[in-house]
MIKOLMAR-592976 format. One record per residue (C-alpha): residue number from 1; x negated, y, z negated. Coordinates in pm, 1 decimal. Layout:
N
+-----+----------+----------+----------+
: num :       xx :       yy :       zz :
+-----+----------+----------+----------+
: NUM :        X :        Y :        Z :
...
+-----+----------+----------+----------+
//
This chain:
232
+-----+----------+----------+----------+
: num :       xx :       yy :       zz :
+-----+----------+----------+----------+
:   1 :  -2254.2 :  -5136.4 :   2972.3 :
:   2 :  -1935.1 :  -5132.7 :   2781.8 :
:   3 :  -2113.2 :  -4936.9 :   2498.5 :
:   4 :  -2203.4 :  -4689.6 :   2774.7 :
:   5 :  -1881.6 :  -4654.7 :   2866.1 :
:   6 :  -1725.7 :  -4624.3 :   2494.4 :
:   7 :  -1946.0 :  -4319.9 :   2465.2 :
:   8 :  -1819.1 :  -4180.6 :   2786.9 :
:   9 :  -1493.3 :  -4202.8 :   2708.8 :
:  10 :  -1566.7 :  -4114.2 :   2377.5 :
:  11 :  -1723.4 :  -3771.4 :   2512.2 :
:  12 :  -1414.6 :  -3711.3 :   2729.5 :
:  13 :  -1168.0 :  -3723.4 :   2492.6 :
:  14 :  -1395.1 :  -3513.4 :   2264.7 :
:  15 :  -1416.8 :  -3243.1 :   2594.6 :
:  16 :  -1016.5 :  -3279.8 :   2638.5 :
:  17 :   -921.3 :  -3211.7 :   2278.9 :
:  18 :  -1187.3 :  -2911.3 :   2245.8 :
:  19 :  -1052.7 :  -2757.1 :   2578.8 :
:  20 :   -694.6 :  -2762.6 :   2427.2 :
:  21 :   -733.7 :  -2580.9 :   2071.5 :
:  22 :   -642.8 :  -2262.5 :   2050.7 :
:  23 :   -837.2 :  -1923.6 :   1927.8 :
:  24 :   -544.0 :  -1770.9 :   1754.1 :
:  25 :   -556.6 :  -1918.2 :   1466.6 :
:  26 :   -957.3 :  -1823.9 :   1436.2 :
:  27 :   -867.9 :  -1446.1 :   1574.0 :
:  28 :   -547.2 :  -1502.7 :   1204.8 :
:  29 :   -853.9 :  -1584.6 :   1046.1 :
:  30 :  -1107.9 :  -1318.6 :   1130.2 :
:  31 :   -858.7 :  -1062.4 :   1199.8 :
:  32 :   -759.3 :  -1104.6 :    797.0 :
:  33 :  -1047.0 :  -1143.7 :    596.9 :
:  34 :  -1123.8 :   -782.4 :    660.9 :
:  35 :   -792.8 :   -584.3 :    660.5 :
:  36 :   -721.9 :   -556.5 :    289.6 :
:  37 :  -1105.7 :   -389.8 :    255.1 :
:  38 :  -1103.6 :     31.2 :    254.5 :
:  39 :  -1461.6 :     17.0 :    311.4 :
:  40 :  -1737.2 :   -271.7 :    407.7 :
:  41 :  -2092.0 :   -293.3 :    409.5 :
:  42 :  -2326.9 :   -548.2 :    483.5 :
:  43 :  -2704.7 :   -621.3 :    642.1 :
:  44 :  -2771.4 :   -672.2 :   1029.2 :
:  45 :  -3003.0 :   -767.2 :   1223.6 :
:  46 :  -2999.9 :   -644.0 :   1588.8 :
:  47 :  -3200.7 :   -725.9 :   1905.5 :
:  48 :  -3203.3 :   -674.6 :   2261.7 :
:  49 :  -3288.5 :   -961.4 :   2500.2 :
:  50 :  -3376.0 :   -967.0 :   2853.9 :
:  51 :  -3356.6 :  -1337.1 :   2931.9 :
:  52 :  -3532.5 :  -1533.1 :   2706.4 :
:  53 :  -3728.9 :  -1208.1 :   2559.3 :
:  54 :  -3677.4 :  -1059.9 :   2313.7 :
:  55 :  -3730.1 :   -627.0 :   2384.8 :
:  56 :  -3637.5 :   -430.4 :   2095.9 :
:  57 :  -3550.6 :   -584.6 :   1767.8 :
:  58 :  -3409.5 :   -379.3 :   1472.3 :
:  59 :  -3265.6 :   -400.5 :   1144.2 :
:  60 :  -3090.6 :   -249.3 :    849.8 :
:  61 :  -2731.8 :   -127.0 :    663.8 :
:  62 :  -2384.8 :   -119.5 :    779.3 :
:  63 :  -2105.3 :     35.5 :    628.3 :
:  64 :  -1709.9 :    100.2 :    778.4 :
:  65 :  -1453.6 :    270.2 :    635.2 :
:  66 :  -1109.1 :    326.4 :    710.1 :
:  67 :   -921.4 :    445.8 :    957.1 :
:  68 :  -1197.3 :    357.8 :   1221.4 :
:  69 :  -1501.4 :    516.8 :   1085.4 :
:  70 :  -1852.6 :    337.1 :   1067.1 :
:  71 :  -2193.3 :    450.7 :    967.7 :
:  72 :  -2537.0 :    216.5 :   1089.5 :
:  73 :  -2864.9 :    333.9 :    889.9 :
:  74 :  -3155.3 :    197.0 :   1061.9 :
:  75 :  -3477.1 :    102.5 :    832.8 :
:  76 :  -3684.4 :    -99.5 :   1064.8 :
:  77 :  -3913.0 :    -14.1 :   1268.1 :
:  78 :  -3796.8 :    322.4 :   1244.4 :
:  79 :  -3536.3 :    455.9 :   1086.7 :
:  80 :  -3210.6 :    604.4 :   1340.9 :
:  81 :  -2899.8 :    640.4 :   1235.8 :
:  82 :  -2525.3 :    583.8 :   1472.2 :
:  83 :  -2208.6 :    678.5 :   1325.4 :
:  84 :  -1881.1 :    708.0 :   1461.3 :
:  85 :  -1674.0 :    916.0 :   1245.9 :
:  86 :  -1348.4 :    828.1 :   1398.5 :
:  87 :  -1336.6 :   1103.6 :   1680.7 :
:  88 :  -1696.4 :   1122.4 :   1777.3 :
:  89 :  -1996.7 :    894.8 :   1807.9 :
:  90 :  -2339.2 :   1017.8 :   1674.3 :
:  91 :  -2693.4 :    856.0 :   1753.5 :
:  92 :  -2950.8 :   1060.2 :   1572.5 :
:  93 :  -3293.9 :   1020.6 :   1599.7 :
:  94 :  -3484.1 :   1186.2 :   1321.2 :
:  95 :  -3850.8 :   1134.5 :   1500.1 :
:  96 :  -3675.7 :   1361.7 :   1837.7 :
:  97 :  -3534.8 :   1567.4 :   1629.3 :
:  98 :  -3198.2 :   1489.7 :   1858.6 :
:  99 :  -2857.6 :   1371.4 :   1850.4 :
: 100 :  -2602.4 :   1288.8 :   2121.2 :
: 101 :  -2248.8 :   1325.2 :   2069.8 :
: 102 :  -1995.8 :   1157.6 :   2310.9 :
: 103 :  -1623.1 :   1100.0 :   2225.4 :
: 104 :  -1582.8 :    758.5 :   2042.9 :
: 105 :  -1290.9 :    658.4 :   2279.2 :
: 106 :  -1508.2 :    732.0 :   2573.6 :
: 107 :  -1832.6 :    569.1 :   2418.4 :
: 108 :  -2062.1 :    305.3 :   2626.7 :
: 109 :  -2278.4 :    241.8 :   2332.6 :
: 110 :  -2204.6 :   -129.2 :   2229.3 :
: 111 :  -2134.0 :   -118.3 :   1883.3 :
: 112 :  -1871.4 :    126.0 :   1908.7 :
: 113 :  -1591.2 :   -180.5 :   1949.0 :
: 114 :  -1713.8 :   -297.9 :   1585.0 :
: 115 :  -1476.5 :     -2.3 :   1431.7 :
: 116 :  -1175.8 :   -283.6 :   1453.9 :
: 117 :  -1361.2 :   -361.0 :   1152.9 :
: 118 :  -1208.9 :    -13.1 :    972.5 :
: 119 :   -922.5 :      7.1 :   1208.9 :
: 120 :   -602.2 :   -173.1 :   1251.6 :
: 121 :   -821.1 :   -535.9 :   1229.5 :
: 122 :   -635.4 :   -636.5 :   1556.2 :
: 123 :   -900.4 :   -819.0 :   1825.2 :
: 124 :   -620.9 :   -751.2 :   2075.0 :
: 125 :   -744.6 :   -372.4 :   2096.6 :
: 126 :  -1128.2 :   -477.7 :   2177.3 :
: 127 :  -1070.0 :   -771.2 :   2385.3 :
: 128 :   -837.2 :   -816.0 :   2688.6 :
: 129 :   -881.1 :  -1194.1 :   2674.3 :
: 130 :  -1029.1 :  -1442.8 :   2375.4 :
: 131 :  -1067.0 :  -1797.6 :   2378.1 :
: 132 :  -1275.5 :  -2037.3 :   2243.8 :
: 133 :  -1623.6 :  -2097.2 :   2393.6 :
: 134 :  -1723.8 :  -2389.9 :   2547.1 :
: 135 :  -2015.0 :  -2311.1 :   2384.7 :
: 136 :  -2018.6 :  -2405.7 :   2014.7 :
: 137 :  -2287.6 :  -2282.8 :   1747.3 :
: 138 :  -2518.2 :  -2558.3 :   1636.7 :
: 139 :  -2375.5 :  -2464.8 :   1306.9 :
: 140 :  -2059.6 :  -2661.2 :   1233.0 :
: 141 :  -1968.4 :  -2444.4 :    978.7 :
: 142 :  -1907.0 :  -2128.9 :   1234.0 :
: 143 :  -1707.3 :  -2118.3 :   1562.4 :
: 144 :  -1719.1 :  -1913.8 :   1837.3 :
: 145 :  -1491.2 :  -1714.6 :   2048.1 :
: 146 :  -1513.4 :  -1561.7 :   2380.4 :
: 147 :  -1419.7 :  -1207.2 :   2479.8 :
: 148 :  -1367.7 :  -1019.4 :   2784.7 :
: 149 :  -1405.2 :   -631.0 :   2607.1 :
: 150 :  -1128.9 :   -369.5 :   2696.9 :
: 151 :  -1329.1 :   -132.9 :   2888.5 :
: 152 :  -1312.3 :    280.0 :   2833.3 :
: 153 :  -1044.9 :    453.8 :   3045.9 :
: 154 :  -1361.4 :    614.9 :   3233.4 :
: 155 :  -1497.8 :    272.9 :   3303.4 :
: 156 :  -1122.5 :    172.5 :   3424.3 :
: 157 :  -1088.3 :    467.1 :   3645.6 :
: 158 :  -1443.4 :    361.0 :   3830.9 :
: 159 :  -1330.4 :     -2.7 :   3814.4 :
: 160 :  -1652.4 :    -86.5 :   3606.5 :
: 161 :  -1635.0 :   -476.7 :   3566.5 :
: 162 :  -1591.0 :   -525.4 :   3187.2 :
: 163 :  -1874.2 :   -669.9 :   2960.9 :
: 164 :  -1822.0 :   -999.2 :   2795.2 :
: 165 :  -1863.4 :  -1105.5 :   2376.1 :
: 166 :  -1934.1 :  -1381.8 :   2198.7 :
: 167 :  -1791.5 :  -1336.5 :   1821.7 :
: 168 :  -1900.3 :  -1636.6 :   1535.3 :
: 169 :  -1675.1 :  -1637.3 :   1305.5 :
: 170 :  -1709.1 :  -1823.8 :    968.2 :
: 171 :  -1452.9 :  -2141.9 :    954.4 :
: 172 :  -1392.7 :  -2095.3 :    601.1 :
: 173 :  -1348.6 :  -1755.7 :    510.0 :
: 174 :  -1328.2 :  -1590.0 :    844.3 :
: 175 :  -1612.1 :  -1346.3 :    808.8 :
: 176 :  -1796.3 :  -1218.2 :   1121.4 :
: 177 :  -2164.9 :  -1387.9 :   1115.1 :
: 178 :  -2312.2 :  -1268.7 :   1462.1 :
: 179 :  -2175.3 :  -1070.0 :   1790.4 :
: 180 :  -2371.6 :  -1123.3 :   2111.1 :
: 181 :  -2293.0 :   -852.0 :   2391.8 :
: 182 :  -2368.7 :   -955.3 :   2770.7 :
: 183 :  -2373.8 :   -660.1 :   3037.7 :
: 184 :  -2496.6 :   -645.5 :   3368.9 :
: 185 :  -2882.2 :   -698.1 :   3506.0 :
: 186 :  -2890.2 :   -995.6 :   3223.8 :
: 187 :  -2934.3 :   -747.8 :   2881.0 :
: 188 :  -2801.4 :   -902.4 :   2619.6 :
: 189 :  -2739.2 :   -782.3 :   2252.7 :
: 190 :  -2747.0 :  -1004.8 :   1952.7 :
: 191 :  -2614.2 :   -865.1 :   1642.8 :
: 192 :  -2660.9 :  -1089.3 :   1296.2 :
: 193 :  -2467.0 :   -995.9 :    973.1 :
: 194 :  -2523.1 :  -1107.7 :    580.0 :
: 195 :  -2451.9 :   -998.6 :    256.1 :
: 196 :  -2079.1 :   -852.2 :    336.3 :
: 197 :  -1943.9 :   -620.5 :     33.9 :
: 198 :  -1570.3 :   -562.9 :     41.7 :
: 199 :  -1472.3 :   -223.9 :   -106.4 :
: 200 :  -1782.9 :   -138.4 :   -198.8 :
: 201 :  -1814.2 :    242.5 :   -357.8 :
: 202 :  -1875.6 :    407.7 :    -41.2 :
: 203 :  -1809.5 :    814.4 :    -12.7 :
: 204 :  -1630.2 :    979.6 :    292.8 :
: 205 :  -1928.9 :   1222.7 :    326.5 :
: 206 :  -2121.2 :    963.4 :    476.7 :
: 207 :  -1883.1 :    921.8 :    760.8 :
: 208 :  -1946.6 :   1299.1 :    885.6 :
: 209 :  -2261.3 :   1430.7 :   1064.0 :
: 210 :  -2404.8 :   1767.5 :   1053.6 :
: 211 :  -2679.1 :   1796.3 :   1264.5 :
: 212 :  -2932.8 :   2008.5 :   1059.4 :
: 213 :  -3093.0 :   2352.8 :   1185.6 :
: 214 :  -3315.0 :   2278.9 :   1455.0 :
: 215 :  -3176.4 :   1930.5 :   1547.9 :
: 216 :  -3067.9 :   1922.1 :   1948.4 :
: 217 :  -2742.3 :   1808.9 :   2044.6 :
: 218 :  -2684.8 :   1645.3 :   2370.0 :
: 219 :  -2335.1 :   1554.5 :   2469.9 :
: 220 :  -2263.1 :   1219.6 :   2652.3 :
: 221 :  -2428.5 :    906.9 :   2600.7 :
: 222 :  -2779.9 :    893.6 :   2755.2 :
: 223 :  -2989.8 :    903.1 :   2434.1 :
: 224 :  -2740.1 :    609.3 :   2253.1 :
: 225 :  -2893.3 :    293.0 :   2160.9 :
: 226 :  -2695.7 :     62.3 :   2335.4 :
: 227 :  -2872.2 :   -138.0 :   2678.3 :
: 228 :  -2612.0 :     42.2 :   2876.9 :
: 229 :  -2783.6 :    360.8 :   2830.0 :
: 230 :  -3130.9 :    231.7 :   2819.1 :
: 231 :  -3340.2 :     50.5 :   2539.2 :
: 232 :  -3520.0 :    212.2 :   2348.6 :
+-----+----------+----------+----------+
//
């Protein structure tokens, strides 16, 4: 019985102390390991879940580059490619023979946040709130923060309620190792990251899209690849 109770109390203090550390010096952490780099790259992973299932899993190259632009090339299973090229955000799909266009400021599409990256590096302009999660990784080595995401001023004006992040962050460097997205009806996106290059030789060209001779452009975001517009 008393060991019982040992572990208890053991557990509660555990709960108590967890409850009281703060995020900020994580969000220091994160927030500087990437705001000396001009440019980034690195390998992801992305899936959609509905529940426990997996519906759409995807993977391939990353790259950001300052002030605010990013460019995602998509190998598997087909190859798409989203870039935001610090005005608008472009989801091209080769295959359709279409792109949609929609003002990055005013963009849905989930990834679109993950420009801090290139930007000014400060969480404070994705997330109106962060704390840390009561749920930990498994992996001691990462911890995770919560995030209530800063909404667009069209989903402010129609008082859209705002989607929520989970961000692991590396304890030792401070480098991003997974986002997971949660929006309404229970669609989830997980995004995994590896293999981050700072500064790697990256050209401005590939920030830019010109949508070649016969390609169809439709503004707004219906054909993006985020959940909120429908996967894929």
């Amino acid at each position: 019985m008393k060991s019982a109770f040992a572990a208890f109390l053991f557990l509660a203090v555990l709960a108590v102390s967890s409850a009281g550390e703060s995020a900020a010096p994580y969000v220091r952490q994160f927030e500087s390991a990437y705001k000396r780099a001009h440019t980034l790259q690195a390998d992801f992973l992305q899936q959609y879940r509905e529940g426990d299932r997996v519906t759409r899993s995807e993977a391939g190259v990353a790259y950001f580059r300052r002030p605010g632009k990013m460019r995602w090339e998509y190998d598997s299973p087909e190859k798409n490619l989203f870039v935001v090229d610090g005005k608008f955000a472009w989801f091209y799909v080769p295959a359709d023979h279409t792109v949609s266009r929609v003002a990055a400021r005013q963009s849905d599409d989930w990834r679109t946040p993950l420009a801090l990256l290139a930007g000014e590096m400060k969480v404070s302009r994705v997330c109106a709130s962060i704390e840390l999660s009561s749920d930990q990784p498994s992996d001691s080595a990462l911890v995770r923060l919560s995030c209530i995401i800063r909404g667009t001023e069209k989903d402010v004006k129609a008082g859209k309620q705002h989607d929520s992040a989970y961000f692991d962050i590396n304890k030792t460097n401070g480098e991003l190792a997974s986002v997971v997205v949660s929006g309404a009806g229970g669609i989830r996106m997980d995004l995994q990251f590896s293999h981050w290059r700072y500064d790697p030789p990256v050209e401005e060209v590939l920030f830019h899209f010109q949508p070649a001779k016969g390609v169809a452009i439709v503004d707004g975001d219906e054909l993006m690849a985020g959940p909120a517009q429908g996967i894929r």
